[in-house]
MIBA-704377 format. One line per field, with one value per residue (C-alpha): y, z, x; residue in one letter; residue number from 1. Coordinates in nm, 4 decimals. Layout:
# MIBA-704377
north (Y/...)
up (Z/...)
east (X/...)
residuo (a/...)
num (NUM/...)
# end
This chain:
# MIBA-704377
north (-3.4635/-3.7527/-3.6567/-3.3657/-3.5151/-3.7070/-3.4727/-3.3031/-3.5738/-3.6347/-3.2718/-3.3074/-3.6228/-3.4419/-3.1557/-3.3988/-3.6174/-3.3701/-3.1784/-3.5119/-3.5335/-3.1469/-3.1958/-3.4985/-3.3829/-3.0839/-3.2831/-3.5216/-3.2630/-3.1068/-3.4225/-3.4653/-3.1508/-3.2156/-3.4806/-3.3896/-3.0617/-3.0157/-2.7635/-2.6578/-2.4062/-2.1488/-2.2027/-1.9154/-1.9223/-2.2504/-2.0320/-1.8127/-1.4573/-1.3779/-1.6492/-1.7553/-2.0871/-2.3483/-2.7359/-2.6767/-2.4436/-2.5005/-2.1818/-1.9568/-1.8095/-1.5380/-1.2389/-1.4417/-1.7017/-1.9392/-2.1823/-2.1042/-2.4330/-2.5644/-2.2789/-2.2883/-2.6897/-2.5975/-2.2723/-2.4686/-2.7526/-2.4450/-2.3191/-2.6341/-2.7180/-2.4536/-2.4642/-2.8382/-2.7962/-2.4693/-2.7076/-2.9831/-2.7366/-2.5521/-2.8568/-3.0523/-2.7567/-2.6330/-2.9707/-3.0336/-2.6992/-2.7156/-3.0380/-3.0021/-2.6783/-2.8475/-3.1395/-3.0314/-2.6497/-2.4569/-2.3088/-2.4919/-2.3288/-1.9747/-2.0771/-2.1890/-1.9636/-1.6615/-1.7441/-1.8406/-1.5057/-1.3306/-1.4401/-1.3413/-1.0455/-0.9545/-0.9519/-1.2842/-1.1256/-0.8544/-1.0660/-1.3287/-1.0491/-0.9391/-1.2506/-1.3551/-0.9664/-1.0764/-1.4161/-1.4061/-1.4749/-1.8029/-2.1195/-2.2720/-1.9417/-1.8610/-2.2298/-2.2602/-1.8574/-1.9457/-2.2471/-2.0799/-1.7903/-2.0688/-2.2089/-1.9835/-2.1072/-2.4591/-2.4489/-2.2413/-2.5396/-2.7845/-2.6490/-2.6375/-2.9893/-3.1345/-2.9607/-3.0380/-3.4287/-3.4483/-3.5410/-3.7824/-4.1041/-4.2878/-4.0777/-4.1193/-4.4942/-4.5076/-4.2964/-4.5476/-4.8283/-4.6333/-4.5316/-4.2540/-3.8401/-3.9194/-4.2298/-4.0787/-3.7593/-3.9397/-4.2665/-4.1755/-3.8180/-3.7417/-4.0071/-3.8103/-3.4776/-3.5303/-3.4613/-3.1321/-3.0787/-3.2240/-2.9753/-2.7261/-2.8702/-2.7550/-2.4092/-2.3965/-2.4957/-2.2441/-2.0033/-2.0494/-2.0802/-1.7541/-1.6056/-1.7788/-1.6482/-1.2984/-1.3274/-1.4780/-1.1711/-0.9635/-1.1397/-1.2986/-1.6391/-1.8045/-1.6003/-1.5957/-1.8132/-2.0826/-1.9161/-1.9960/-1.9183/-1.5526/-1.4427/-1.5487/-1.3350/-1.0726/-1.1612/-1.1600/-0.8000/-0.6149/-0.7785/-0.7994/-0.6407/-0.8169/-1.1430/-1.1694/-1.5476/-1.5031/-1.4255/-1.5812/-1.9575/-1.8791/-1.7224/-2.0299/-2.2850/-2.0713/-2.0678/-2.4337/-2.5825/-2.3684/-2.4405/-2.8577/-2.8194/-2.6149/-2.9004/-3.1234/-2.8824/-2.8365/-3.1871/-3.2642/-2.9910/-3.1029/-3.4705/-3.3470/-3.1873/-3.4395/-3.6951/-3.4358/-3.3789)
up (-0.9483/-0.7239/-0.5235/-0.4886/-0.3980/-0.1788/0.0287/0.0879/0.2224/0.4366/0.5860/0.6612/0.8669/1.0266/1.1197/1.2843/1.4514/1.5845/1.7327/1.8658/2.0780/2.1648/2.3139/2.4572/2.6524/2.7641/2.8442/3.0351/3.2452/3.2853/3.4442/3.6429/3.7841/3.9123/4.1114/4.1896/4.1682/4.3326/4.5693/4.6836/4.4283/4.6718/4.9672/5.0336/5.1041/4.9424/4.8262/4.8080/4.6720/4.3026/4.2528/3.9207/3.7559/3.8854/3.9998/4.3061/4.1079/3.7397/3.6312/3.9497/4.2046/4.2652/4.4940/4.7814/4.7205/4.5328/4.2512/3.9185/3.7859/4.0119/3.9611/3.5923/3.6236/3.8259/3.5542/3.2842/3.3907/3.4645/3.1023/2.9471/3.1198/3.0276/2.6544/2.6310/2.8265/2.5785/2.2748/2.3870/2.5124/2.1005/1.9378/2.0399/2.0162/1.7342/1.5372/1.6277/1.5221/1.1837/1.1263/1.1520/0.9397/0.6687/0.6481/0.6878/0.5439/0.5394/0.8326/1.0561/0.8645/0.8927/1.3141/1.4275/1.1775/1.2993/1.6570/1.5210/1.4005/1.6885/1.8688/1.5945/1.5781/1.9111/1.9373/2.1022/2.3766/2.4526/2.5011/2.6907/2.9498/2.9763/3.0811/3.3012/3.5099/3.4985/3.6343/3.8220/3.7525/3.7927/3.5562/3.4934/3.4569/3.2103/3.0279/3.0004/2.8739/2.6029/2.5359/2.4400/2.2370/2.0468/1.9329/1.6050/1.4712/1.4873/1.3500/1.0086/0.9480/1.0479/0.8175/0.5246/0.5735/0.5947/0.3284/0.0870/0.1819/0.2450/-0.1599/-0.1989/-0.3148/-0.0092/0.1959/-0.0476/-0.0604/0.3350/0.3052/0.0241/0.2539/0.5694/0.7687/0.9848/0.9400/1.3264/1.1751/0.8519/1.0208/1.2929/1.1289/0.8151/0.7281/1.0357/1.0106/0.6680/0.7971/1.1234/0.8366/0.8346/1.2314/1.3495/1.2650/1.3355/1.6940/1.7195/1.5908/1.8511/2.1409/2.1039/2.0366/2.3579/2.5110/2.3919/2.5273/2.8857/2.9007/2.7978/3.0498/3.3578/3.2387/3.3522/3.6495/3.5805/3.5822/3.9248/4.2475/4.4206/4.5028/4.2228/3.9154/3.5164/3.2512/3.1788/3.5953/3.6448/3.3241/3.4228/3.8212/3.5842/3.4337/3.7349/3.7592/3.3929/3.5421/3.8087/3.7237/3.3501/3.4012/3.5599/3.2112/2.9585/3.1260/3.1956/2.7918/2.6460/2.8172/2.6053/2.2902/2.3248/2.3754/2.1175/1.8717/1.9386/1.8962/1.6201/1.4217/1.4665/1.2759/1.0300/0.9505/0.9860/0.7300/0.4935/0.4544/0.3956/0.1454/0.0020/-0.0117/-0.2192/-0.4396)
east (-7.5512/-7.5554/-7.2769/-7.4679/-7.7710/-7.5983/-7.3819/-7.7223/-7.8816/-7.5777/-7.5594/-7.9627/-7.8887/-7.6282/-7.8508/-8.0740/-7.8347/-7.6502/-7.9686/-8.0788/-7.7567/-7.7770/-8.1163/-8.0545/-7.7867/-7.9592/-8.2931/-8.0975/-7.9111/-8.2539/-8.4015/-8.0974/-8.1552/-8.5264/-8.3841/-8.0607/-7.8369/-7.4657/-7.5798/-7.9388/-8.0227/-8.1244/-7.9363/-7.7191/-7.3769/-7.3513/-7.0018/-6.8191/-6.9875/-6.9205/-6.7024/-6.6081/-6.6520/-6.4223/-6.4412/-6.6118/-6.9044/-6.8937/-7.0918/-6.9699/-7.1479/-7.3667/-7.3938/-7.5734/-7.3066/-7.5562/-7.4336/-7.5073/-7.4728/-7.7859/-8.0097/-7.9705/-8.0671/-8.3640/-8.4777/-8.3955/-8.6429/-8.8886/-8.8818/-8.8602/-9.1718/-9.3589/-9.2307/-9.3267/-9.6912/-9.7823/-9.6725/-9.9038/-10.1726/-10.1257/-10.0820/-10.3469/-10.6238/-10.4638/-10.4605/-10.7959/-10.9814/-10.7449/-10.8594/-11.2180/-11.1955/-10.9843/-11.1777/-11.5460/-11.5239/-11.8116/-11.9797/-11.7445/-11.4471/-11.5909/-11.6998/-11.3581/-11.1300/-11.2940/-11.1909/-10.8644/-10.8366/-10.9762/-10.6685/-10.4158/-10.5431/-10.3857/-10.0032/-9.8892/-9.6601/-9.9014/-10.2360/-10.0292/-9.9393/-10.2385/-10.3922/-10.1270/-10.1921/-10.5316/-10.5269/-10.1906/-9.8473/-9.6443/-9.5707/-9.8450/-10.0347/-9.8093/-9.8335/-10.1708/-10.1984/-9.8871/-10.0822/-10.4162/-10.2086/-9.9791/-10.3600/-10.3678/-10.0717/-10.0773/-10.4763/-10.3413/-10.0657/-10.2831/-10.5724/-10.3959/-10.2594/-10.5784/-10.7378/-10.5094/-10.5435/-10.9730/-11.0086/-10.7063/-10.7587/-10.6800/-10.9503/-11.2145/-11.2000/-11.2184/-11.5752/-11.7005/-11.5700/-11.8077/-11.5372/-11.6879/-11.5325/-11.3527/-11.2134/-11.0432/-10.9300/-10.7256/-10.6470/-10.6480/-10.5456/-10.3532/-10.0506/-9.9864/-9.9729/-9.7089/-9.4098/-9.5413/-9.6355/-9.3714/-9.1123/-9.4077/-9.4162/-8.9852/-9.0651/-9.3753/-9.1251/-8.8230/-9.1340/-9.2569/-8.9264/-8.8336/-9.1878/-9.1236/-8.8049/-8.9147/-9.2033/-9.0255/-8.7645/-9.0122/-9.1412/-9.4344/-9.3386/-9.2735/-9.1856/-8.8226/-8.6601/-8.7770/-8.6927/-8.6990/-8.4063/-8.5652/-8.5332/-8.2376/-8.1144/-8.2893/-8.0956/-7.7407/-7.8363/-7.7158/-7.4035/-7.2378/-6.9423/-6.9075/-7.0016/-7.0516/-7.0499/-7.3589/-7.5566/-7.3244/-7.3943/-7.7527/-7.7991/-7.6101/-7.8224/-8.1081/-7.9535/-7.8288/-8.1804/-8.3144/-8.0330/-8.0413/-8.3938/-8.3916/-8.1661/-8.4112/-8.6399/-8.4342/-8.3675/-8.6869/-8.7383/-8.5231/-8.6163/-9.0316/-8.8486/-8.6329/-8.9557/-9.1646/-8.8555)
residuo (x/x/x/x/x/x/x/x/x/x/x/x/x/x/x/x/x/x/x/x/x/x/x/x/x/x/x/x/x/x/x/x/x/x/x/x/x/x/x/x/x/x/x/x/x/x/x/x/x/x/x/x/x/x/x/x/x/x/x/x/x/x/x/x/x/x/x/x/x/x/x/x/x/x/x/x/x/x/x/x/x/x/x/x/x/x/x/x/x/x/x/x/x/x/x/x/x/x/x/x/x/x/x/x/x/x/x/x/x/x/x/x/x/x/x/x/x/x/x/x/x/x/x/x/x/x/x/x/x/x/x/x/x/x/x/x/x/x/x/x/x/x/x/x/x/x/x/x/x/x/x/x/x/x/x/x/x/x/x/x/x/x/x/x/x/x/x/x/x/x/x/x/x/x/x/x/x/x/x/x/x/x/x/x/x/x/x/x/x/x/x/x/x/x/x/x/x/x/x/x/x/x/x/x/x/x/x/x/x/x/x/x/x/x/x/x/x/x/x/x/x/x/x/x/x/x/x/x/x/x/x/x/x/x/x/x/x/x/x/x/x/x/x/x/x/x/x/x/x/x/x/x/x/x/x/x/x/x/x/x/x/x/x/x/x/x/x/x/x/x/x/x/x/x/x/x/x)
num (1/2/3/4/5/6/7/8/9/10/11/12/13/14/15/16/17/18/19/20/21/22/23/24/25/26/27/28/29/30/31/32/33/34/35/36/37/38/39/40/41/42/43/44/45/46/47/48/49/50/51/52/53/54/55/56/57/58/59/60/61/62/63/64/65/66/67/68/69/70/71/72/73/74/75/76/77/78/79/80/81/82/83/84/85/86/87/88/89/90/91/92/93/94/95/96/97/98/99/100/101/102/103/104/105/106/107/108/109/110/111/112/113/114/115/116/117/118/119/120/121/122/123/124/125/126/127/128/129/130/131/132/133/134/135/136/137/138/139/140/141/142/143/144/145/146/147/148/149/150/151/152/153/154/155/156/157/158/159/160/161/162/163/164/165/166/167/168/169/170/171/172/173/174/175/176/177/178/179/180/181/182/183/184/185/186/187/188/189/190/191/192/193/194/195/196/197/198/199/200/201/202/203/204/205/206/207/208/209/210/211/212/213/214/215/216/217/218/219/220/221/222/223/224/225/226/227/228/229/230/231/232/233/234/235/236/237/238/239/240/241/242/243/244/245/246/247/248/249/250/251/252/253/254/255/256/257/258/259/260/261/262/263/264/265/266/267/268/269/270/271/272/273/274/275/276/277)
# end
């Protein structure tokens, strides 16, 4: 049973390392690229047309001769930033209304839980479209609508974690000691909930990288020539004969962030579990 125990605990840690070098990589390269990329990303000619990868152009080229390898730097630091701004935008509201409902109940539950379900009542994709035709397309557009959609979410995890921690021992011996309700939510309460929003916060960011990617897909995030992951797959569909590179380097940098990211969750995951066990 120990062995057991203990080749579990070794296969979380390596869930988490490894995810912690994945991303790291990835966010590295993707900080690189906001200061520096091989070629100018939309320069044309830069190469030759359709071009597969080689030295000189490490993902190829596309069909105005542009290299791959620079746009996908520059989209990847698009959708990166938008997944990271509608986590912090999601988390932070989100936290905050499920704190206040968890903690206080009553007519302050019913107040901000009905909103919170006003919004899930809509489909997530759908009412983040809408607002984006109503108030415009491009990135931040698109980050602070994700943002306010990613709200509901993050206030149901966040509820439940306070609520189950307002009557422990520790919190009720900071109100007989006068510590104010702002006081033993953040101080208090909050530093034992992050093992559950933390891994929260990795699901929220592939979430939203997936929904950026699906958006700027369809256009609605950014305008030619800066483009996110999602345009420049949806650039690659027309040429999957032709230049399959094109999507297969542009989809992998997608399911690399979301899968380094996604071991971080998991082992993350894991060790809440491991403590309650």
């Amino acid at each position: 049973m120990r062995r057991l125990k203990k080749a579990v605990r070794d296969h979380r840690n390596g869930c988490f390392l490894a995810g912690c070098v994945i991303t790291g990589v990835l966010l590295a390269l993707i900080l690189l690229g906001a200061f520096w990329t091989p070629y100018d990303p939309t320069a044309m000619m830069a190469g030759p047309k359709l071009d597969g990868p080689s030295l000189a152009h490490l993902f190829g080229t596309d069909h105005f001769g542009r290299d791959i390898f620079s746009r996908v730097l520059k989209g990847a630091g698009v959708t990166a930033l938008v997944a990271a701004g509608t986590v912090v935008i999601g988390g932070v509201c989100g936290t905050l209304i499920g704190a206040l409902t968890g903690y206080f109940g009553g007519a302050v539950d019913e107040l901000l839980m009905r909103f919170n379900d006003t919004i899930t009542a809509f489909p997530s994709i759908l009412l983040a479209l809408v607002c984006v035709t109503i108030f415009g397309s491009g990135k931040y557009q698109v980050l602070l609508v994700l943002g306010i959609v990613f709200i509901p979410s993050f206030a149901r995890i966040a509820r439940t974690a306070f609520s189950s921690l307002r009557d422990a021992n520790f919190v009720q011996s900071a109100r007989l000691m006068g510590a104010k309700p702002a006081r033993i939510l953040f101080v208090h309460i909050l530093p034992n909930t992050l093992h559950v929003l933390l891994p929260a916060v990795t699901i929220g960011f592939n979430n939203a990288v997936l929904a950026e990617a699906s958006m700027s897909f369809l256009g609605l995030c950014g305008q030619p020539p800066e483009a996110s992951l999602g345009a420049l797959l949806s650039e690659a569909q027309g040429m999957l004969t032709t230049a399959p590179w094109y999507a297969l380097c542009t989809g992998g940098m997608i399911v690399a962030l979301i899968f380094g990211v996604g071991l971080i969750g998991e082992g993350l995951q894991s060790g809440r579990g491991e403590r309650n066990a």
